[in-house]
N, C-alpha and C positions, 0 to 999 in steps of 0.2 A: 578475471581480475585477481591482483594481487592482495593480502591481507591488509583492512583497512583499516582505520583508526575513527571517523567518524563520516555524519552523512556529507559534509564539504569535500570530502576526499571517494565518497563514493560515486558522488555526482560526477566530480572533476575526472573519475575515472573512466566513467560510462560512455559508451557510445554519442559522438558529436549527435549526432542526429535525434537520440533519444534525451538527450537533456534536460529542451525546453520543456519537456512532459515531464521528465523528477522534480524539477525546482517548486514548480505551482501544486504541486503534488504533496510536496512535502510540506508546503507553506498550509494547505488547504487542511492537512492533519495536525500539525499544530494547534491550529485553531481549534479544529474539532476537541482535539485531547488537550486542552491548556495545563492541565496537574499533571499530565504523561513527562518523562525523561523519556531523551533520545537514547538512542541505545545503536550499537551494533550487535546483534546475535548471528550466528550463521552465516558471518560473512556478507548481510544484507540489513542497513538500515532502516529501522524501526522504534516505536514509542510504548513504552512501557509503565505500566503501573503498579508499584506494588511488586515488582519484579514480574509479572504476568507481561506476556506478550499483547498488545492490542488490536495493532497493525504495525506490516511491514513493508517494505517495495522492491524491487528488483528491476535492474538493466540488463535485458542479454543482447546477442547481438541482433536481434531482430526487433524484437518488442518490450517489453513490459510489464511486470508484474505486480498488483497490488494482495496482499497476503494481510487474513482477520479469521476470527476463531470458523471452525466447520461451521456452526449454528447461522452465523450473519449469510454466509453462502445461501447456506438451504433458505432462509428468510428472505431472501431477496433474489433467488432465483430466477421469477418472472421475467423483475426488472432486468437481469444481466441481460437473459434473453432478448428480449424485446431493445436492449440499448444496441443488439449486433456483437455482445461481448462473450469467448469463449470463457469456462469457469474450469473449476477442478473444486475438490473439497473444500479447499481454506483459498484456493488464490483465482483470479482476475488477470487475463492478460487484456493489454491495448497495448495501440502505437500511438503515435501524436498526429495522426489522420482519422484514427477512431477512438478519441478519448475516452473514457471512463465520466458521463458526465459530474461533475459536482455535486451536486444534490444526491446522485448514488453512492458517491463515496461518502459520504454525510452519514446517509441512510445504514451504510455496510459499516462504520467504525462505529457507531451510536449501538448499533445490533452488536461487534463483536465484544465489544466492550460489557454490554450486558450478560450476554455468553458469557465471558469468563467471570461476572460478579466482582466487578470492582468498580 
């Protein structure tokens, strides 16, 4: 993807197929973070507070990324596991056949958001 201006335009960029998974994704971190700004950093939309990172997401051309501090990872490791979901330090992939469920992402923004102290 080309340099983006906000998450409308990074959605509209994304793979047709990956879509329907950023939209509710994004709506579902809103919620969670309501004092957070939307933010683009790295080329990838994300909600910030305080100028801290919180969470962020990512479309490649396969799958899916949800991205929050190292700590929320390790804290919620079990869960990743057990939901069938691969991890890395700070990021979470799915597709939209093997979401991320809701109540994880809840669980993972509430943890990274305490991780960074804000």
């Amino acid at each position: 993807m080309t340099s983006i201006a906000d998450h409308d335009a990074y959605i509209a960029a994304a793979p047709e197929a990956l879509r329907p998974s950023l939209t509710p994704l994004r709506e579902l971190l809103a919620r969670v973070l309501p004092d957070a700004e939307e933010i683009v950093a790295y080329n990838m939309p994300g909600f910030s507070i305080d100028g801290t990172v919180i969470a962020s997401y990512a479309a490649f051309s396969k799958q899916c990324g949800l991205y929050v501090q190292p700590g929320a990872v390790a804290e919620h490791a079990d869960a990743i596991a057990a939901a069938g979901l691969k991890s890395t330090k700070t990021g979470i992939t799915f597709t939209p056949r093997k979401p991320i469920p809701d109540g994880l992402v809840e669980d993972l923004v509430r943890a990274s958001r305490k991780a960074a102290g804000v």
